[in-house]
Residue frames as qw, qx, qy, qz and C-alpha x, y, z in Angstrom:
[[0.478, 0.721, -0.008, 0.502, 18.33, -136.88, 26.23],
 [0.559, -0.077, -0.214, 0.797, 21.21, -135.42, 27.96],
 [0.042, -0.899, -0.352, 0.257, 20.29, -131.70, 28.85],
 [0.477, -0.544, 0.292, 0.626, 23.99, -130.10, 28.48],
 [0.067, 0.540, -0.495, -0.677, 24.17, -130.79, 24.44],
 [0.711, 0.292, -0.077, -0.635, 21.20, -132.47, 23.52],
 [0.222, 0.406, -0.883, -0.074, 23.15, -135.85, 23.35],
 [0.919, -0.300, -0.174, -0.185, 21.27, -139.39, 23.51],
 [0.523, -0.404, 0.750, -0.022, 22.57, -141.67, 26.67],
 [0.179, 0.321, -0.889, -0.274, 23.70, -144.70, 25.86],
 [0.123, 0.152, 0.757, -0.623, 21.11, -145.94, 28.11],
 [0.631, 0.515, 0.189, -0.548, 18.10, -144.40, 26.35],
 [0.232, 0.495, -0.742, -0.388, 20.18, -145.91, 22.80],
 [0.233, 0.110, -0.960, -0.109, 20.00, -149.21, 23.65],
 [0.446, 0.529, 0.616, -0.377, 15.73, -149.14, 25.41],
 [0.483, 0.592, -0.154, -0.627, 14.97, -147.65, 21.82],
 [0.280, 0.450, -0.781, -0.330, 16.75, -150.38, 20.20],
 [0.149, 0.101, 0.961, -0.209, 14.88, -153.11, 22.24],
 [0.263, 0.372, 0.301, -0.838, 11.87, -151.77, 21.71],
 [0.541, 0.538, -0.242, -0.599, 11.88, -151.09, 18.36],
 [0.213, 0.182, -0.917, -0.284, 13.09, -154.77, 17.71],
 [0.194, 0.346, 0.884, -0.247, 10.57, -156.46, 20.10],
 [0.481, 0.593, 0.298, -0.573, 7.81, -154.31, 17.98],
 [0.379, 0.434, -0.695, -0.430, 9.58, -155.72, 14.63],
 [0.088, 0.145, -0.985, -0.024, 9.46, -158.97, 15.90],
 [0.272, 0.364, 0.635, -0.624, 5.60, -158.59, 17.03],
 [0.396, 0.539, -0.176, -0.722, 4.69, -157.12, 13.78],
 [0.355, 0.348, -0.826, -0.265, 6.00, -159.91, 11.54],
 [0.126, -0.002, -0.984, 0.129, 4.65, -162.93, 14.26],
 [0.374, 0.381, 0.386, -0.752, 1.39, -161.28, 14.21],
 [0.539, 0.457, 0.610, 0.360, 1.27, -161.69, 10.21],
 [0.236, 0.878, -0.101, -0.404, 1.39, -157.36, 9.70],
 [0.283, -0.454, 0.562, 0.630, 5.15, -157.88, 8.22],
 [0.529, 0.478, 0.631, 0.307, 3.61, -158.59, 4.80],
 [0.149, 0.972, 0.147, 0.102, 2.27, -154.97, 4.69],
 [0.216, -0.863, 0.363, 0.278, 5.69, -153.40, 5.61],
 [0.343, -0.439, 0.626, 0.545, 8.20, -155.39, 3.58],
 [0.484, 0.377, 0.582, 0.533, 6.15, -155.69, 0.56],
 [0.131, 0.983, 0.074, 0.104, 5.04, -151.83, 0.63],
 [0.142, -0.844, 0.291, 0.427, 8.72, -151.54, 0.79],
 [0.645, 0.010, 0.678, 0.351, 9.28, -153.59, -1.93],
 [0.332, 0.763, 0.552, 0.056, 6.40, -151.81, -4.04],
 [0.094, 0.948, -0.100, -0.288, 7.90, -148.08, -3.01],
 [0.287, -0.638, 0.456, 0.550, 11.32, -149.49, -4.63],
 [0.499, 0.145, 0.645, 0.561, 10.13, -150.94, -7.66],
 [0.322, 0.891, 0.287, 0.143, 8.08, -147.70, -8.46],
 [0.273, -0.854, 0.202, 0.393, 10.91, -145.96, -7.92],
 [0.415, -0.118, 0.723, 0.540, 13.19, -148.09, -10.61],
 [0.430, 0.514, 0.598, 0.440, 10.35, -147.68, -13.08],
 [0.130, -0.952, -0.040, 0.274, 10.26, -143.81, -12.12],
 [0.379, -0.656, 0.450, 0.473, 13.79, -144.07, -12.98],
 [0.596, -0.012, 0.769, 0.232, 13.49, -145.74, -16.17],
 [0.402, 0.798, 0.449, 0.010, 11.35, -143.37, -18.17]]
């Protein structure tokens, strides 16, 4: 973070963005990704039948 006005570098932007992919791509080639993209599946169909009543 920048000190001046709290701004992200570009620099820190784009290590956050590796990161966070190379810890997507770990997740998933590990076998986790099941848990994460069906529990987001799950949170959106309770959400439609939430909506539905």
């Amino acid at each position: 973070m920048d000190g001046s006005n709290g701004a992200v570098s570009g620099g820190e932007l784009f290590t956050a963005s590796v990161e966070h992919s190379i810890y997507g791509i770990v997740i998933f080639t590990v076998g986790l990704g099941t848990y994460f993209y069906h529990g987001a599946e799950q949170a959106r169909l309770a959400q439609h039948l939430a909506d539905a009543e």
